[in-house]
Every structure is written in structure tokens, then in C-alpha cells.
Biotite code that builds the C-alpha atoms (Angstrom):
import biotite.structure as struc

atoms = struc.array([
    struc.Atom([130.112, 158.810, 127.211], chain_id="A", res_id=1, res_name="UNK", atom_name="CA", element="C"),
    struc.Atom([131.858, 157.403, 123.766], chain_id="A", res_id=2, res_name="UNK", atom_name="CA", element="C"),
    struc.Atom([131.343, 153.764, 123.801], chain_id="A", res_id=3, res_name="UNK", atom_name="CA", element="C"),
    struc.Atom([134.440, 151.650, 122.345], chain_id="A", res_id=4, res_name="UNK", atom_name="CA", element="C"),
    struc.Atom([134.968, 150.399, 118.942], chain_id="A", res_id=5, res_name="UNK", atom_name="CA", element="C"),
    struc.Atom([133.697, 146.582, 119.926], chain_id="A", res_id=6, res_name="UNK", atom_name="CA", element="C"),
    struc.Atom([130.542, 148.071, 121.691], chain_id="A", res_id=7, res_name="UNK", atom_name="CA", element="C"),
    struc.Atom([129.692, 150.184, 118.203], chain_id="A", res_id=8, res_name="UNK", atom_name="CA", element="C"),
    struc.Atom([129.824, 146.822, 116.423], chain_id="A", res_id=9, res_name="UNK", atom_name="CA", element="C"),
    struc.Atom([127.540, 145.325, 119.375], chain_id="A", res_id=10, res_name="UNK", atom_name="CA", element="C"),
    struc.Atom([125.114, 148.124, 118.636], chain_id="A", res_id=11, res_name="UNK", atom_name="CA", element="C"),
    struc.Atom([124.899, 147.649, 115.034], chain_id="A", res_id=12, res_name="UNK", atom_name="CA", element="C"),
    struc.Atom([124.520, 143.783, 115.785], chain_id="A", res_id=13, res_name="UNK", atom_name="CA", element="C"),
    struc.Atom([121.206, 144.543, 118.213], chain_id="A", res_id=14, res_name="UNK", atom_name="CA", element="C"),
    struc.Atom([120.058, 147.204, 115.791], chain_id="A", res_id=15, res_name="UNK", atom_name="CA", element="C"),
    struc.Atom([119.607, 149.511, 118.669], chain_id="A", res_id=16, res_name="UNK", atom_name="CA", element="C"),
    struc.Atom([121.477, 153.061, 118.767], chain_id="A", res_id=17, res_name="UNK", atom_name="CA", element="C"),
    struc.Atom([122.196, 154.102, 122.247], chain_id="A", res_id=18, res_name="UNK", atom_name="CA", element="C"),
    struc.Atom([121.362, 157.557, 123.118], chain_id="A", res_id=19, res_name="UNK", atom_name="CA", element="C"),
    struc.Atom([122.412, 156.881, 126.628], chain_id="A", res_id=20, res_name="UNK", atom_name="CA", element="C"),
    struc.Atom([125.529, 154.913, 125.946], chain_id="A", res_id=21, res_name="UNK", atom_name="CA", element="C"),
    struc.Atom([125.932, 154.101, 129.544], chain_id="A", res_id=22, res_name="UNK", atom_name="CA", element="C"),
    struc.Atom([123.252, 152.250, 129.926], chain_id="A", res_id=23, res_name="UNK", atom_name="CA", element="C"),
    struc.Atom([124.936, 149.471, 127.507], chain_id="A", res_id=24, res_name="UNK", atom_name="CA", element="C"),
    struc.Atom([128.422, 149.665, 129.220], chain_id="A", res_id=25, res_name="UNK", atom_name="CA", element="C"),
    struc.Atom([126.524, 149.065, 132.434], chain_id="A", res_id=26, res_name="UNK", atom_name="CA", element="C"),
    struc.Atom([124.755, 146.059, 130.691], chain_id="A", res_id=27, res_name="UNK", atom_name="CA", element="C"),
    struc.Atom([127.972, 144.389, 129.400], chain_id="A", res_id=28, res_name="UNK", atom_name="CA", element="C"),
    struc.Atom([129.316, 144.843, 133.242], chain_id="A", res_id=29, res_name="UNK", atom_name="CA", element="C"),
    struc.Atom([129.383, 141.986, 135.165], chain_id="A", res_id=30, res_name="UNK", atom_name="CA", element="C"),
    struc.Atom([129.617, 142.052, 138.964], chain_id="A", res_id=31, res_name="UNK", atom_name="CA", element="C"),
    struc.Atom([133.331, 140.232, 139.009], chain_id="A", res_id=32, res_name="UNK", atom_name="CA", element="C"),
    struc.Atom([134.112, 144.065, 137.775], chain_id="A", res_id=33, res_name="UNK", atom_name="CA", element="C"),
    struc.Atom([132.064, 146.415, 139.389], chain_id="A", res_id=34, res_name="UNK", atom_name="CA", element="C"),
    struc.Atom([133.408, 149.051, 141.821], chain_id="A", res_id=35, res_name="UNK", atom_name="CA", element="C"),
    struc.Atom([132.567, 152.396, 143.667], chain_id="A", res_id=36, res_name="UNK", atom_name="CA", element="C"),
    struc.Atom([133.013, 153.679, 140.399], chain_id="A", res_id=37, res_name="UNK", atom_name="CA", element="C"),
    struc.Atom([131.291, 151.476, 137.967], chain_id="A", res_id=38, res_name="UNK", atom_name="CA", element="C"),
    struc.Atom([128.043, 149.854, 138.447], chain_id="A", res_id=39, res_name="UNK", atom_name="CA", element="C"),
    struc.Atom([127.765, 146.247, 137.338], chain_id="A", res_id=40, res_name="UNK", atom_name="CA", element="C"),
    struc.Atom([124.455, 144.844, 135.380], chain_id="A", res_id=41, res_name="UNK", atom_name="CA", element="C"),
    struc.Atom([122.580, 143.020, 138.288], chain_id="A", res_id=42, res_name="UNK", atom_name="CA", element="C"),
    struc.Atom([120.039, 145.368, 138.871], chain_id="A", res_id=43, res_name="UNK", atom_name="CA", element="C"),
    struc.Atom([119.251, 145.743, 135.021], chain_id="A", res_id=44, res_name="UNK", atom_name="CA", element="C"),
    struc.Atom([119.109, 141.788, 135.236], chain_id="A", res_id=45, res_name="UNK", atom_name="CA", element="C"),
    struc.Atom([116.035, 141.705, 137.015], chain_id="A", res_id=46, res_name="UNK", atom_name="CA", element="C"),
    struc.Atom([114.864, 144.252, 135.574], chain_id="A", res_id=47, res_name="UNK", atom_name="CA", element="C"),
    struc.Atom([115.442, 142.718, 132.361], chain_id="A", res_id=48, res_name="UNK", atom_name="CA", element="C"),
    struc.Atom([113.790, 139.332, 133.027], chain_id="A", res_id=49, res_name="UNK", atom_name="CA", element="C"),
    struc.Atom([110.626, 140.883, 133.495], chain_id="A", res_id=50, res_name="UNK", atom_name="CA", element="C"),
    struc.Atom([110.147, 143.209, 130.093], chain_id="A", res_id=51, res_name="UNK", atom_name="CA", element="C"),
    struc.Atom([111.379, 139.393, 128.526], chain_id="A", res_id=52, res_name="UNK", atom_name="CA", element="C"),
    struc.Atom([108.548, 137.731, 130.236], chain_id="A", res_id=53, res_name="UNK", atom_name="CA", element="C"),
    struc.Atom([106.003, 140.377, 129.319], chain_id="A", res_id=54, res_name="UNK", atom_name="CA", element="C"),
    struc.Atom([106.721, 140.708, 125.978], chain_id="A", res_id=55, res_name="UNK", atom_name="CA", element="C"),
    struc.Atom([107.094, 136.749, 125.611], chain_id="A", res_id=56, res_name="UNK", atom_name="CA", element="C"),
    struc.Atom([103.657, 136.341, 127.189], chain_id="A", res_id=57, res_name="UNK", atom_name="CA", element="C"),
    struc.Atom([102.223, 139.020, 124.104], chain_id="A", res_id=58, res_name="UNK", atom_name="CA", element="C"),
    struc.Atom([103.975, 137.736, 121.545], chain_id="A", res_id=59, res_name="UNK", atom_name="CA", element="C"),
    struc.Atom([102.065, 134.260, 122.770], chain_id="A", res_id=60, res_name="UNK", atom_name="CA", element="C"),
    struc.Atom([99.046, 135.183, 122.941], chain_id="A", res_id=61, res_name="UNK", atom_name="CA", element="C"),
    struc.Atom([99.151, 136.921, 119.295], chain_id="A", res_id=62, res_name="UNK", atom_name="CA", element="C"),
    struc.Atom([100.414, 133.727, 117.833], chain_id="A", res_id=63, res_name="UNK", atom_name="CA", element="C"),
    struc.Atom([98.109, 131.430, 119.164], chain_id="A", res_id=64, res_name="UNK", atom_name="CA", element="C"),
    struc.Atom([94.346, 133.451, 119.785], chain_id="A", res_id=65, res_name="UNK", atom_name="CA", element="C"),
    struc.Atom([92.634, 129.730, 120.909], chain_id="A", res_id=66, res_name="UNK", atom_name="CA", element="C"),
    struc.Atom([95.924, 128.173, 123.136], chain_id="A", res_id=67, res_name="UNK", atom_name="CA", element="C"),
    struc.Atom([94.963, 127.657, 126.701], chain_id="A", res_id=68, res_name="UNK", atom_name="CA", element="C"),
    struc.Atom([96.936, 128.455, 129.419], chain_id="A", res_id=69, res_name="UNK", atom_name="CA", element="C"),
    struc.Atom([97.875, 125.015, 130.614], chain_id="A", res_id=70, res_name="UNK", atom_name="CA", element="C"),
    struc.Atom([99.180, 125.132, 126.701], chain_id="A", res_id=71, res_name="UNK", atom_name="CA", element="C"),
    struc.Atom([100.801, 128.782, 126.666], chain_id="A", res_id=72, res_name="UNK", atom_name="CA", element="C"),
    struc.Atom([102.758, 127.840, 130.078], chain_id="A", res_id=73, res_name="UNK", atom_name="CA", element="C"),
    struc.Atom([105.508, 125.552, 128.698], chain_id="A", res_id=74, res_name="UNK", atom_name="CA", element="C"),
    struc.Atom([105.870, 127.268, 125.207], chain_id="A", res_id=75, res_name="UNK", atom_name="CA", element="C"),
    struc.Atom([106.432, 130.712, 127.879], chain_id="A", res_id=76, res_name="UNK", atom_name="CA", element="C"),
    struc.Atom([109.128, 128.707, 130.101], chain_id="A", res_id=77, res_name="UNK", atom_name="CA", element="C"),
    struc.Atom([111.298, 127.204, 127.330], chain_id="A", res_id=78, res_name="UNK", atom_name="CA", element="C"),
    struc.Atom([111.643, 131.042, 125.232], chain_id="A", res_id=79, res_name="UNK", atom_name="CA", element="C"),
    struc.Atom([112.714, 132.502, 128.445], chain_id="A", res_id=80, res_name="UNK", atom_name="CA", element="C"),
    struc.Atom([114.860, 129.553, 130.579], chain_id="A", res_id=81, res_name="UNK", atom_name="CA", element="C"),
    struc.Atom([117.871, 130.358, 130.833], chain_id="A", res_id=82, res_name="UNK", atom_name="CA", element="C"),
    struc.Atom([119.308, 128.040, 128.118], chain_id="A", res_id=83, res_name="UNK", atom_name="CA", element="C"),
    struc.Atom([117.135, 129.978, 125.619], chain_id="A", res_id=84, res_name="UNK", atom_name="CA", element="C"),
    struc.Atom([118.859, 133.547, 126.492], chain_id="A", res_id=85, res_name="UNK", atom_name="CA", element="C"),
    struc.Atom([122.156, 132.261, 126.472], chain_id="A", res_id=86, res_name="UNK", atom_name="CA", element="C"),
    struc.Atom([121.748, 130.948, 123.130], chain_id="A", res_id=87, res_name="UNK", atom_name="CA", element="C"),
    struc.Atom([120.543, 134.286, 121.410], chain_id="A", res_id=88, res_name="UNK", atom_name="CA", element="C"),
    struc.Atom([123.529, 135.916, 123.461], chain_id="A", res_id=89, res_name="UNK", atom_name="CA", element="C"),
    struc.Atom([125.666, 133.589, 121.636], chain_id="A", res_id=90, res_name="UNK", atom_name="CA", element="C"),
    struc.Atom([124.382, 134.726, 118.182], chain_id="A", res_id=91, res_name="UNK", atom_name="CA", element="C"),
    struc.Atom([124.926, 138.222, 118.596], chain_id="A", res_id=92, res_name="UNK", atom_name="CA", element="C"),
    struc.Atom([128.627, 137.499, 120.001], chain_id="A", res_id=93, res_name="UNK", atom_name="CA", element="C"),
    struc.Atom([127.802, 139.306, 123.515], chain_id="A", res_id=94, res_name="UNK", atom_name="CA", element="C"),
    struc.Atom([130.626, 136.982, 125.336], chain_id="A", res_id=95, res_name="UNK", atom_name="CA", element="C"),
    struc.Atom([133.062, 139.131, 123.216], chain_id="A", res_id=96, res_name="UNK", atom_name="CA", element="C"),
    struc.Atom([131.798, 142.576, 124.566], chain_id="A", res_id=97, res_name="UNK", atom_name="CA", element="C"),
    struc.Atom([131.757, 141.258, 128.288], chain_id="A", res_id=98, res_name="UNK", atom_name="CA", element="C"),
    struc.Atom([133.601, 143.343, 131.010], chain_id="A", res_id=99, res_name="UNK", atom_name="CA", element="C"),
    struc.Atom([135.037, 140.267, 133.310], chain_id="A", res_id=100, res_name="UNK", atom_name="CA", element="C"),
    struc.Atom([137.022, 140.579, 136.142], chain_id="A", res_id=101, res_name="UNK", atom_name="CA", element="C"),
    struc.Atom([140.325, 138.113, 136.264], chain_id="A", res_id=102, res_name="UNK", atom_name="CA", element="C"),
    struc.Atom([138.720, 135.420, 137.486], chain_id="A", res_id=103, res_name="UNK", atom_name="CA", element="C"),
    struc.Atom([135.649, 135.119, 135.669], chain_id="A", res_id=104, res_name="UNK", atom_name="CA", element="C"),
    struc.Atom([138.216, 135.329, 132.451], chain_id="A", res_id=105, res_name="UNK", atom_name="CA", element="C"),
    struc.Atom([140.257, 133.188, 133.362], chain_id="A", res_id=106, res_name="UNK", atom_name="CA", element="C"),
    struc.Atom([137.512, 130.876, 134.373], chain_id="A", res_id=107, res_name="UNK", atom_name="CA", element="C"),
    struc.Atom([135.753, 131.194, 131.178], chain_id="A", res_id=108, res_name="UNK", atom_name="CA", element="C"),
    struc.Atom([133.102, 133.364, 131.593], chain_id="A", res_id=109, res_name="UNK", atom_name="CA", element="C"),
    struc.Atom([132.885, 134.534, 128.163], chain_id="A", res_id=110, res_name="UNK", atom_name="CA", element="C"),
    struc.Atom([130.974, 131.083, 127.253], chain_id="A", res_id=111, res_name="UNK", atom_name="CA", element="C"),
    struc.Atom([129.587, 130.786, 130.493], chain_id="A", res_id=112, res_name="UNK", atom_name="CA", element="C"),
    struc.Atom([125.545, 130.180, 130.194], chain_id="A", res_id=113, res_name="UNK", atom_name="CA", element="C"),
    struc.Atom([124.401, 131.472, 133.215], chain_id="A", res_id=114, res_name="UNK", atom_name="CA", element="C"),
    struc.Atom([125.967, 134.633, 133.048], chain_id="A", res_id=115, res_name="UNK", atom_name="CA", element="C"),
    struc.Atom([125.379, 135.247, 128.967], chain_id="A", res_id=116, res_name="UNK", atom_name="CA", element="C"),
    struc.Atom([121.712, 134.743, 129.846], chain_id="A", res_id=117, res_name="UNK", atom_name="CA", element="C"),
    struc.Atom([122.083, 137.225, 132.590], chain_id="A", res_id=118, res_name="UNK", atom_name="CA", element="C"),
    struc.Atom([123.600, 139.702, 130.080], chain_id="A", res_id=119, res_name="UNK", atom_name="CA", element="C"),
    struc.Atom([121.375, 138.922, 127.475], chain_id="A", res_id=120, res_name="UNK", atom_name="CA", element="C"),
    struc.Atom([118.532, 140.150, 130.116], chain_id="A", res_id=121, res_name="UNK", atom_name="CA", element="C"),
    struc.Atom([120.681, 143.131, 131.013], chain_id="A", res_id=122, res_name="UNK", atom_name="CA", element="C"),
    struc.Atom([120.622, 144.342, 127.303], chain_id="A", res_id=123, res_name="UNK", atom_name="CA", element="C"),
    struc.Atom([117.012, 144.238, 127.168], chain_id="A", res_id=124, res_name="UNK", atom_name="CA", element="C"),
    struc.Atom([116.327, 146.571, 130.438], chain_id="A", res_id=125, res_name="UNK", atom_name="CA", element="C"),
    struc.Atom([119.047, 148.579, 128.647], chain_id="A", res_id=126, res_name="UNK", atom_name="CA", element="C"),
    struc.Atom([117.238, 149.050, 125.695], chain_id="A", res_id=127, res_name="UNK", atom_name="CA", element="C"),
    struc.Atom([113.733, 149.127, 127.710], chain_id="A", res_id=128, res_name="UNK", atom_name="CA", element="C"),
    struc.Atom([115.285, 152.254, 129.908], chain_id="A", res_id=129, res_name="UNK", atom_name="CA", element="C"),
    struc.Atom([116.839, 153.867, 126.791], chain_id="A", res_id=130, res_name="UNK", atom_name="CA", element="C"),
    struc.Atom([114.018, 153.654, 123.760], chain_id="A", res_id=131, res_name="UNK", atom_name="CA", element="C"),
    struc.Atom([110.817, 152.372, 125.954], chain_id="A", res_id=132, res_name="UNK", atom_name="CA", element="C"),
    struc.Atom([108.743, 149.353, 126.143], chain_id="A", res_id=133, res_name="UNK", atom_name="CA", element="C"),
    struc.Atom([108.247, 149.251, 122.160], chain_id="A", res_id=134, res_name="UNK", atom_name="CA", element="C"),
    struc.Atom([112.051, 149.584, 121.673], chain_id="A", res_id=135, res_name="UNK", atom_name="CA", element="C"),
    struc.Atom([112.916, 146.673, 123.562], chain_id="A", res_id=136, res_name="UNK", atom_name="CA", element="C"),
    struc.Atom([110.025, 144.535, 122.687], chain_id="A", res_id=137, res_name="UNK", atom_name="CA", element="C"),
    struc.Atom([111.311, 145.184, 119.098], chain_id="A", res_id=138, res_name="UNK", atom_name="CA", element="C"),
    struc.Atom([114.793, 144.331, 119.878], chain_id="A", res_id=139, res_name="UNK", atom_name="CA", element="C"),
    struc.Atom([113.289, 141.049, 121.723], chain_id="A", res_id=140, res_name="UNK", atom_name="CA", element="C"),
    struc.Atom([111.087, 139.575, 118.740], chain_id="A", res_id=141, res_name="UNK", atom_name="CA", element="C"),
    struc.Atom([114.234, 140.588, 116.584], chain_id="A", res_id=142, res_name="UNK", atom_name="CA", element="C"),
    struc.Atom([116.462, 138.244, 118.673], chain_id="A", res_id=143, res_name="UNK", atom_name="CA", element="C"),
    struc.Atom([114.164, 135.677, 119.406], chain_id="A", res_id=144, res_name="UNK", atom_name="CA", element="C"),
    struc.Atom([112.615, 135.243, 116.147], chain_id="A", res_id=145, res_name="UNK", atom_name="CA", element="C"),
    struc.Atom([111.875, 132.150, 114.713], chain_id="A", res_id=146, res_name="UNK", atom_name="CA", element="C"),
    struc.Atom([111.815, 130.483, 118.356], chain_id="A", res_id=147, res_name="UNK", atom_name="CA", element="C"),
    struc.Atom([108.558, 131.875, 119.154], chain_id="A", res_id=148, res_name="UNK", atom_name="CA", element="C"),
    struc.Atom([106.697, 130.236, 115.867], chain_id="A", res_id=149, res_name="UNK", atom_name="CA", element="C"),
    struc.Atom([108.017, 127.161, 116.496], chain_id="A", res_id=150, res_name="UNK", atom_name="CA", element="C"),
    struc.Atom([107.973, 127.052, 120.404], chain_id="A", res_id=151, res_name="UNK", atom_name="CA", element="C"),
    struc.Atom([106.095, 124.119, 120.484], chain_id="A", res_id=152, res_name="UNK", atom_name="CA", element="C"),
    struc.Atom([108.648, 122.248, 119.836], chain_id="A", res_id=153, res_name="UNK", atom_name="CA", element="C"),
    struc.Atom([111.104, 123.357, 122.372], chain_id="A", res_id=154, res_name="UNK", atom_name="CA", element="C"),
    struc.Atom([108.308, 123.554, 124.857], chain_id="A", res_id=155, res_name="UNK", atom_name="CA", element="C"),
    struc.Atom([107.908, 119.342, 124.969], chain_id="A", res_id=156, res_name="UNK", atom_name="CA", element="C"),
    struc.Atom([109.828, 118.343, 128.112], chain_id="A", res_id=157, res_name="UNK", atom_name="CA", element="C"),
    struc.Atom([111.362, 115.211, 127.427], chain_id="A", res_id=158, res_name="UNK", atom_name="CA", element="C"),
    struc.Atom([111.777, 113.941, 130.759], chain_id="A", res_id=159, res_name="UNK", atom_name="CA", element="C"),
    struc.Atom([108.074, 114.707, 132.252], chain_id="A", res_id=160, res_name="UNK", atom_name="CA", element="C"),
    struc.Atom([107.310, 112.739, 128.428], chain_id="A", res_id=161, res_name="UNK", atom_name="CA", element="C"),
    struc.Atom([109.230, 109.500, 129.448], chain_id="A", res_id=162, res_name="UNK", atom_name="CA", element="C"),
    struc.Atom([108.388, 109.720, 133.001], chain_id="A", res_id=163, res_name="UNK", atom_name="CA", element="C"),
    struc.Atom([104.677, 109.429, 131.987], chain_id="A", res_id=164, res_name="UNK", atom_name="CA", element="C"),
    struc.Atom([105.144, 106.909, 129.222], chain_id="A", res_id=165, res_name="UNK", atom_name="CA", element="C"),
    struc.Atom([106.491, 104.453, 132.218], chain_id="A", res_id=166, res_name="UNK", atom_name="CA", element="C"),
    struc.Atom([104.142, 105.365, 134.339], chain_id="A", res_id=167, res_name="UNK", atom_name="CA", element="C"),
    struc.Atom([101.325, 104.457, 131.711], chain_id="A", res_id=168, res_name="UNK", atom_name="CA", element="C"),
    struc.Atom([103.379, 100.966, 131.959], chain_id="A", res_id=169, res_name="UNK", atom_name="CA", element="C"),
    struc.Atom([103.998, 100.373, 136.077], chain_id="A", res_id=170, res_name="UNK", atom_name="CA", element="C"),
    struc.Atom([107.220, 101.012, 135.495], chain_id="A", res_id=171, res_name="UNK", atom_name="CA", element="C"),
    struc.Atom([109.347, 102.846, 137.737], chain_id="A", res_id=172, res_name="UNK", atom_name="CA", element="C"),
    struc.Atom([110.439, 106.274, 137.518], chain_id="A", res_id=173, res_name="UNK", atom_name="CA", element="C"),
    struc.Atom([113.276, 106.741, 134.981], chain_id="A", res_id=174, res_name="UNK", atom_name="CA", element="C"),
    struc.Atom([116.706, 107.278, 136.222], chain_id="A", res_id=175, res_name="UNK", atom_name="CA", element="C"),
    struc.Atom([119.456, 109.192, 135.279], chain_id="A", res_id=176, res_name="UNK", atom_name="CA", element="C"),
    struc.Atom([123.062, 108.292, 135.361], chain_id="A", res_id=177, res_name="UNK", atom_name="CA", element="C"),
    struc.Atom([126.544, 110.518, 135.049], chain_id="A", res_id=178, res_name="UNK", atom_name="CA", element="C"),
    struc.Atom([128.546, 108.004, 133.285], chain_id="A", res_id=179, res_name="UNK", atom_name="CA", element="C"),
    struc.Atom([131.198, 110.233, 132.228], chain_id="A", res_id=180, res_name="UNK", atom_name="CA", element="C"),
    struc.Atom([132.450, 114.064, 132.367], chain_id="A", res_id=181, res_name="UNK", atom_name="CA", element="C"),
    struc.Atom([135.223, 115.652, 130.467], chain_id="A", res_id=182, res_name="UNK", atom_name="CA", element="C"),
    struc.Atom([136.573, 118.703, 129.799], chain_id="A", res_id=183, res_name="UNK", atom_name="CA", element="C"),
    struc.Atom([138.470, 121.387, 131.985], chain_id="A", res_id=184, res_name="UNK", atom_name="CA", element="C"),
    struc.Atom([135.952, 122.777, 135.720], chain_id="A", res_id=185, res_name="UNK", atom_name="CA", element="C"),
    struc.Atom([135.028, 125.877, 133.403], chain_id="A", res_id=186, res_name="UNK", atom_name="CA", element="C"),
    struc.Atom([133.601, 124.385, 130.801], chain_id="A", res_id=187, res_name="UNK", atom_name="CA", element="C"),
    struc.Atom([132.847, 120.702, 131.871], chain_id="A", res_id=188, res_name="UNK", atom_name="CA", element="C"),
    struc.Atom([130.835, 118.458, 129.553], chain_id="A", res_id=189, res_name="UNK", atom_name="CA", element="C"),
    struc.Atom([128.659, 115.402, 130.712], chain_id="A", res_id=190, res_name="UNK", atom_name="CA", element="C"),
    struc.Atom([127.512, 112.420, 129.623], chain_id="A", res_id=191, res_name="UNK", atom_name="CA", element="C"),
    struc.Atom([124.186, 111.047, 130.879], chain_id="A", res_id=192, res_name="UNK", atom_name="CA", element="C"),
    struc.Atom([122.303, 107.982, 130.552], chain_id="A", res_id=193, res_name="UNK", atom_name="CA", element="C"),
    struc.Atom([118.442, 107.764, 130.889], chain_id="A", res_id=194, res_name="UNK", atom_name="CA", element="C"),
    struc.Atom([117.704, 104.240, 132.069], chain_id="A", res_id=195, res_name="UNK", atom_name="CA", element="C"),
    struc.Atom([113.665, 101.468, 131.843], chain_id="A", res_id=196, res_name="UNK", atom_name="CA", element="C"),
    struc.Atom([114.090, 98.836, 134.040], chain_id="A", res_id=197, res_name="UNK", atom_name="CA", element="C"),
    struc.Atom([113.038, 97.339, 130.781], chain_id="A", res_id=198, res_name="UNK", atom_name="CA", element="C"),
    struc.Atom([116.467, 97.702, 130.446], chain_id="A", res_id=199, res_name="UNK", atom_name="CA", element="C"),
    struc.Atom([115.884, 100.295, 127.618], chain_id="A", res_id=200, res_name="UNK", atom_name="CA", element="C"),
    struc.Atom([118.320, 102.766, 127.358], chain_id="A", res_id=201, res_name="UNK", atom_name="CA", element="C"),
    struc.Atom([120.387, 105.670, 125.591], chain_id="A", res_id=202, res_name="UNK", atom_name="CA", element="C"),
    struc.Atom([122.684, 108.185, 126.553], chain_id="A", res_id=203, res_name="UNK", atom_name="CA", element="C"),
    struc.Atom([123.493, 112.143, 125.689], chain_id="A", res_id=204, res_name="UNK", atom_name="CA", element="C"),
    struc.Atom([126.244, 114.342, 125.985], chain_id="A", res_id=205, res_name="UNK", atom_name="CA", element="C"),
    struc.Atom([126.008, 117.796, 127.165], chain_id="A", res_id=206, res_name="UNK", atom_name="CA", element="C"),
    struc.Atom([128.176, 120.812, 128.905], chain_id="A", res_id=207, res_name="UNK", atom_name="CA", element="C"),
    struc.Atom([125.322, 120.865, 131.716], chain_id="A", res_id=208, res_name="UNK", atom_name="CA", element="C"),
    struc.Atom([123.841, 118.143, 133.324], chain_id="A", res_id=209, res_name="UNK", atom_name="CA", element="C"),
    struc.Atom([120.306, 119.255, 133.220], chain_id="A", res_id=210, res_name="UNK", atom_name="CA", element="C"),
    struc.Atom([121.123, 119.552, 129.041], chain_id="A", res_id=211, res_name="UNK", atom_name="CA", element="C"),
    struc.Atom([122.653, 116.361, 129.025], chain_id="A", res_id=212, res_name="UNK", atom_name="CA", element="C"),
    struc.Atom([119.389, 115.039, 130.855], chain_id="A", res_id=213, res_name="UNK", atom_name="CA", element="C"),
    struc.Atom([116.463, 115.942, 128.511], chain_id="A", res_id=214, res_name="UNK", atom_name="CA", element="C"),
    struc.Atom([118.945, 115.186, 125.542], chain_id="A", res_id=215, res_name="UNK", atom_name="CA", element="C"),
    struc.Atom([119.259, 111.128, 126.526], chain_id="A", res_id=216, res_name="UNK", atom_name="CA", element="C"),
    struc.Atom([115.317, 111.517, 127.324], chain_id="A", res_id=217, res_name="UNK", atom_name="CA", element="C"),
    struc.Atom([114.291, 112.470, 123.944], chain_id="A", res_id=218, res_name="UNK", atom_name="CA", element="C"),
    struc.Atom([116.990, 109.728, 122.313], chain_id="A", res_id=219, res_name="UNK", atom_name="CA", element="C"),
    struc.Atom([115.479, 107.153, 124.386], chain_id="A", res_id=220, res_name="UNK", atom_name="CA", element="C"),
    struc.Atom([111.950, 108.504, 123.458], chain_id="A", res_id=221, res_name="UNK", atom_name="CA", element="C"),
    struc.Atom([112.529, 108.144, 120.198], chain_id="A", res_id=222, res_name="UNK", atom_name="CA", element="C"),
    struc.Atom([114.220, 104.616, 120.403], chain_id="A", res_id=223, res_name="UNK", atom_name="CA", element="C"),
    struc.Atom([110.883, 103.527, 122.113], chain_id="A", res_id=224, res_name="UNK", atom_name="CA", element="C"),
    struc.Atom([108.759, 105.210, 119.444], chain_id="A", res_id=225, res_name="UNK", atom_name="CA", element="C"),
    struc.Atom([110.943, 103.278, 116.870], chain_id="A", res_id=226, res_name="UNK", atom_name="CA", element="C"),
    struc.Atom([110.622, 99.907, 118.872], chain_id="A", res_id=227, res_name="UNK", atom_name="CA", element="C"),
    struc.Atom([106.842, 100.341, 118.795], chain_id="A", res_id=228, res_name="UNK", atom_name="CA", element="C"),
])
């Protein structure tokens, strides 16, 4: 199989050289396209997830020899949520070299984060199935780079952080308010406001809601900080 002129590019982009080429047109597949005669990347998707989560559980352990797991366990979930994968999918352009059906197209799928950190996954079973365990966790550490050194950062979740500063307080719980959304059903974007009944307050925008969420809880986090 001769893989097309934007898959080539794709290749050189990974820095991995197909010797089965099919195994990357099967990757780029997504289900909205699949057929009798072309198999779509689900099953390299779960494949996929796991060779991520093993070599993101190494790559852990080697950085930090003394982190327990209580400590490793967050820094694991934020390099491999789903956010995470569809950002490195964005940085190697793999929305451009998606096979869509119509409707996913038309409905935006190229940008879509769910399914670019499907693909993302796909690509790594790809390269797992064509070059081997070392191949792919070569290609991951390549892709994910920097993230894992500085993991710790990422790995703070804002909301369990405020939650537990009001609870410190007798406060109740915070809460979390749509108070506006914009853009077209494909690509929406919210805007969410983290509420104290101290009346403390601060709001994020985001295009998911979850996003949107931990983005007003670390603004109002660090208004509080500030007030302190």
C-alpha cells in the first residue's frame, strides 16, 4: 500500500517510517468512514490507550525514584486524559490527515477533542504493532515531552483544591454556573463561573464545560491566594 502525499508529511512529522503503511491509514480512519472494505481505528484505540498508560507509568517512575503512589496517580491521569492527547494531536496537525465521513466534516470533527485524542491513541498502537513496544514508547516520550517533567503542574486539580480550601472554612461546596455559551453546536464555547458563598467569585471561558470548570477554579484560587 502507497500512502498519500499528506500521510508522508504525517510520517515525517511522528518521525516514524511505516513499513506496514496500512496500519497508519487504518489509524487516521475514523468509524463515520469505515466499511466492509476499510476498517476504521477503534480497535487500535484501545489498544492504543494501554501502550500510553504503560509507557506513561515508566516514564514516571524514572523521573521521580522516591514519588509515592498516592503522588504518581494524578501526575499519570492528567498526561493521559483525554485533553492531554488531543493537545499533542493538535501539534502534529493529525485533524488534517483524518478520514471523516460527511457528517463528522461537516460537524467539525477535524478539531473535535474527543476524537483527536482517540486518533492520537490509534497512532500509537499503530506504531506499537509496526516497530514494537520500544518504537512506540519512543514516538510517545517524543510527543509528550516536556509534559512529563513538568507534570506536576498539570496534575493539581483545581476544583478538588477549592473544594477543600472551603471545606477547611465550613463553607459549602463550591458551585459552578453556565453563565454563557457561544459559538456554533460543533464547536461550542462556555463560560463558567465558580462561586463562595463568601460571595467570592471568578469566571473562565472554555470550548468544554469540564475545561471551562477547573479554569474559573484556579482564577478564583488564585484571587483567594491574592486576598490572603
Amino acid at each position: 500500500m502507497k500512502l498519500s502525499g499528506d500521510l508522508k508529511a504525517f510520517e515525517a512529522r511522528i518521525g516514524h517510517k511505516f513499513a506496514k503503511p496500512e496500519l497508519l491509514s487504518r489509524a487516521v480512519t475514523h468509524a463515520s468512514m469505515s466499511s466492509a472494505n476499510r476498517d476504521d481505528n477503534q480497535r487500535l484505540e484501545f489498544l492504543g490507550d494501554r501502550v500510553l498508560g504503560l509507557v506513561m507509568a515508566e516514564a514516571l517512575l524514572a523521573v521521580d525514584l522516591k514519588a509515592s503512589e498516592g503522588q504518581l496517580a494524578p501526575r499519570f491521569n492528567a498526561l493521559v486524559r483525554k485533553e492531554t492527547c488531543a493537545d499533542v494531536a493538535r501539534e502534529i496537525d493529525l485533524g488534517h490527515v483524518l478520514k471523516l465521513g460527511r457528517s463528522e466534516m461537516i460537524s467539525g470533527g477535524r478539531r473535535k477533542q474527543a476524537l483527536l485524542g482517540d486518533a492520537i491513541e490509534a497512532v500509537i498502537a499503530a506504531v506499537y504493532l509496526d516497530g514494537g513496544f520500544e518504537a512506540a514508547k519512543a514516538l510517545v516520550l517524543r510527543l509528550w515531552g516536556k509534559r512529563i517533567d513538568t507534570v506536576e503542574e498539570d496534575a493539581r486539580d483545581a476544583k478538588t483544591a477549592l473544594q477543600e480550601w472551603a471545606q477547611a472554612r465550613k463553607f459549602a461546596p463550591p458551585r459552578y454556573v453556565q453563565t454563557a455559551r457561544s459559538g456554533p453546536d460543533h464547536q461550542p464555547v462556555f463560560t463558567i463561573a465558580a462561586q463562595l458563598e463568601n460571595g467570592a467569585e471568578a469566571s473562565a471561558t472554555a470550548p468544554s464545560k469540564r475545561a471551562a470548570e477547573q479554569a474559573a477554579a484556579t482564577m478564583l484560587l488564585a484571587q483567594l491566594e491574592t486576598d490572603t
